[in-house]
N, C-alpha and C positions, 0 to 999 in steps of 0.2 A: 158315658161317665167312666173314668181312669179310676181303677182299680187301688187304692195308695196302699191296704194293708187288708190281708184275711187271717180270720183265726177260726178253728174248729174246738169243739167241743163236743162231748158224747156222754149220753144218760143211759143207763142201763136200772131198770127197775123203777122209775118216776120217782116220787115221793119220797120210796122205801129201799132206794137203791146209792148209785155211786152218779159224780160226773168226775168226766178225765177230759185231758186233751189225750193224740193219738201218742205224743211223746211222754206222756208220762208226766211231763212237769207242773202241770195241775190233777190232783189227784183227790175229791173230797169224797166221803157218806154224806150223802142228805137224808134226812127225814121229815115228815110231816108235823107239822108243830103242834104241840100237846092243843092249843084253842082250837084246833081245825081234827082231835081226836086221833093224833100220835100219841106215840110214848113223850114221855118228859123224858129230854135228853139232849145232849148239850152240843150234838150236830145240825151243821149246817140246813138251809131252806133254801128253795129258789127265790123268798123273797129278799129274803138277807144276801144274794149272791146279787140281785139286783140292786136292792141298797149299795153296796161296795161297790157296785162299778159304776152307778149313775153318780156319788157323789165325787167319784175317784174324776169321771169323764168332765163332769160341771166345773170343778174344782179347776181342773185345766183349764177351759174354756174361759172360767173368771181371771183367772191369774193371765192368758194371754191380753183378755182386753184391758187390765191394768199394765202391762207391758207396751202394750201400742196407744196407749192416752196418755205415758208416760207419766203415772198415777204413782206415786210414791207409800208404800203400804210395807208393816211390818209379815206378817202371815195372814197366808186365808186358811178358812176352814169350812168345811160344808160336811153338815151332816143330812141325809138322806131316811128320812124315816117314810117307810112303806108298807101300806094300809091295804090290806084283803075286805073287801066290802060289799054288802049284798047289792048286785046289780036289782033293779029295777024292775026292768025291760024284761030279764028272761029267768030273773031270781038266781041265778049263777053268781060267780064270784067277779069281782071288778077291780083293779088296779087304782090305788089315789099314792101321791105321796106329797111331801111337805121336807120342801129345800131347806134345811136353817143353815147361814150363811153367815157367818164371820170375818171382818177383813181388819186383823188389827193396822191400828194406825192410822183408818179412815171413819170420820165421821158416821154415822148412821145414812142421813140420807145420801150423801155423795153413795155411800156403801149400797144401798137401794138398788140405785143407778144401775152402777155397772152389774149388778147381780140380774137386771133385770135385760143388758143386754147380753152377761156370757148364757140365758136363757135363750135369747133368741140365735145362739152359735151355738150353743151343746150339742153335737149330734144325739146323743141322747134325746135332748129336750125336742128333737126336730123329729128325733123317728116317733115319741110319742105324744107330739101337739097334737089336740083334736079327739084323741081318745081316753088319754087319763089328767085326770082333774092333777094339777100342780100346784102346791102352794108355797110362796119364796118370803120368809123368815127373815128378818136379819135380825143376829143377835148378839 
């Protein structure tokens, strides 16, 4: 498989530390979320850095397949809300999240549609089919 793009990223301290790239140009503090027994405090989480890129990645993925059905749409919008959950299985923590998805200009279920195939194109959505429960919104 052809290589199209890499990125690194680096955690220094988990929860109660920083993430960087090597050049500097991503640079945040994360902390552990006051529910999960941080401080209350208005830095970043790993869930919220997942949030922004899975809806950032979908977001894409929706707007290409309304570009190639030549689907006439004023703005998309996806928001990505992402749920810490007690697993079952080993009583640990579990990943769920909940796509809500916007496409002005198009009907509800046309809107449906295509949300329900830039799902099956998100790379996002493909690296975690099968593991974390998805649920796709339209609103």
């Amino acid at each position: 498989m052809k290589t199209l793009y890499e990125t690194t990223m680096i955690n220094v301290g988990a929860r109660k530390g920083r993430v960087y790239s090597p050049d500097m140009s991503f640079n945040l503090d994360v902390a552990m979320p006051k529910e999960l027994g941080g401080e209350d405090t208005k830095l970043t989480n790993p869930e919220q850095l997942f949030a922004a890129a899975y809806s950032t990645c979908f977001n894409g993925a929706l707007e290409v397949v309304l570009q190639k059905t030549r689907t006439k749409f004023e703005k998309t919008t996806v928001s990505a809300i992402v749920s810490l959950k007690e697993d079952p299985e080993d009583k640990g923590l579990k990943i769920a999240v909940k796509l809500q998805v916007s496409i002005d200009g198009l009907e509800r279920e046309k809107a449906l549609k295509y949300a329900n195939i830039a799902h099956k194109n998100c790379p996002y959505s493909k690296a975690i089919r099968g593991n974390v429960d998805v649920e796709i919104e339209v609103i």
